[in-house]
Every structure is written in C-alpha cells, then in structure tokens.
N, C-alpha and C positions, 0 to 999 in steps of 0.2 A: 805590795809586799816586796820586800829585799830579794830579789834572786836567786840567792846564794844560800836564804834559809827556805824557799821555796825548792828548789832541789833537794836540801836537806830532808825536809819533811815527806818530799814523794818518794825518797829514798827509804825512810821509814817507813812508811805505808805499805810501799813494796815487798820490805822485811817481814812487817807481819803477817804478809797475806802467805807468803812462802811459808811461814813458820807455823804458823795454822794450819798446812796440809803437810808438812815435813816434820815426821820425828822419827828418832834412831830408838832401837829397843838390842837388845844385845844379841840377837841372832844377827841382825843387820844394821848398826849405828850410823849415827847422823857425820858427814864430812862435810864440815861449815870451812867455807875460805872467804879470811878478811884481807883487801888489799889497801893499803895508804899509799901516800904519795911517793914513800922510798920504800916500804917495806911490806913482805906478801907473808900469812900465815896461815897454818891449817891445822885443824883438831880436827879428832874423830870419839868426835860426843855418846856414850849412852844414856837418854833421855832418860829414863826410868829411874837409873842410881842419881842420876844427874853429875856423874866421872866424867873426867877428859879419857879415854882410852890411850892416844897417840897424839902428838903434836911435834910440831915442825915449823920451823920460822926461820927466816933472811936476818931478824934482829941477832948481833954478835957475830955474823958469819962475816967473812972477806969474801965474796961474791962478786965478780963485775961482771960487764954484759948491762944489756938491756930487762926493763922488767918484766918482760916475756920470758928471756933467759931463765932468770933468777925463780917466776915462777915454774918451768922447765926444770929446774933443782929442783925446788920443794916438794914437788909432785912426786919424782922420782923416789925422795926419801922420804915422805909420808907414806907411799906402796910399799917399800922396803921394811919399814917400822912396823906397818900393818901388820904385814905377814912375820914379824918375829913376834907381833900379837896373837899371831893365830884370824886374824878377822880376812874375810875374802871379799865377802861381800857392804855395801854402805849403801847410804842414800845421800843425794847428793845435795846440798845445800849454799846456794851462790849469795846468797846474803843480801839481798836485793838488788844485786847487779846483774847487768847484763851479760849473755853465756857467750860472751867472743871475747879477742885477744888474750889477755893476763887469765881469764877464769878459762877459757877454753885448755888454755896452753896448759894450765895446772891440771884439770880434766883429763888432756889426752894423756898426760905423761903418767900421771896415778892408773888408769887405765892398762898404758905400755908395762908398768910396772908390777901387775896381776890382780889391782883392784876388780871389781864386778860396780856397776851402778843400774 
C-alpha cells in the first residue's frame, strides 16, 4: 500500500474514534481544530443543532510567523469570539492529530484566553 494513503486512512480511523467519544451539546460545545499545510482553523461546533457557534481561521488574514505562531492567533481569537458568545466552557477536539506543537499551541492560548476544556 502507497504510504502516503496509509497515513491518510490512519488519520481517519483516528478521527472517528475521537469523534465517537466527543460531542458538544450547548451547555458545553465541541472545539474541532483543522490544520493544513499553510493554514490553521477552528469552529466551536453544537452537535445537537448541528450550528458552527464561532469560527476562526488564518485563510484571508496577513499573518506571518511560523505555524505555531499563527495557531497562537487563532486561539487567542477563537477565546475572544467565544466569550462575546457567551460560551465558557468546550470540549476539545484535535481531529485526529496529535496534542503537541500547532494543536498544543492553539490549546494553550484558547485556554490563556478564558476557554475551560
């Protein structure tokens, strides 16, 4: 099997198993972060309506820095957005990646920023 579609599909498998035990209901909604090769974004999902509540994205922004930085931004202004939501608390949702560098970094600063997880 190609490599390149063997990580793809463990990356899936990962997704679902996450998403099988993670869902947002509106007292505490789901905070999914997707990251690509340039650009990092984040929703805060209520599962139930099936609404984006808040979102936040690098696409259109003039941003530089590293993608740590950049998700360092997003974090910051997805907390921000939350709270002119009214939402305090979320559950967290990494999307089947792993919880260091870029998803950490998004993590702590939503966090810095008055999230609850």
């Amino acid at each position: 099997m190609n490599r390149k579609l063997k990580k793809t599909q463990n990356l899936i498998l990962r997704k679902h198993r996450v998403r099988s035990v993670v869902s947002g209901t509106k007292e505490c909604p789901r905070l999914t972060v997707t990251v690509s090769n340039l650009h990092i974004s984040a929703q805060i999902i209520d599962d139930t309506k099936k609404v984006t509540l808040v979102a936040a994205s690098t696409v259109g922004k003039k941003l530089t820095g590293t993608m740590t930085e950049k998700a360092i931004a997003i974090g910051t202004e997805i907390a921000t957005n939350a709270k002119k939501a009214k939402i305090k608390r979320v559950v967290f949702d990494r999307n089947g990646r792993l919880y260091h560098g870029r998803i950490k970094a998004l993590a702590d600063a939503a966090r810095a920023g008055g999230l609850e997880f």
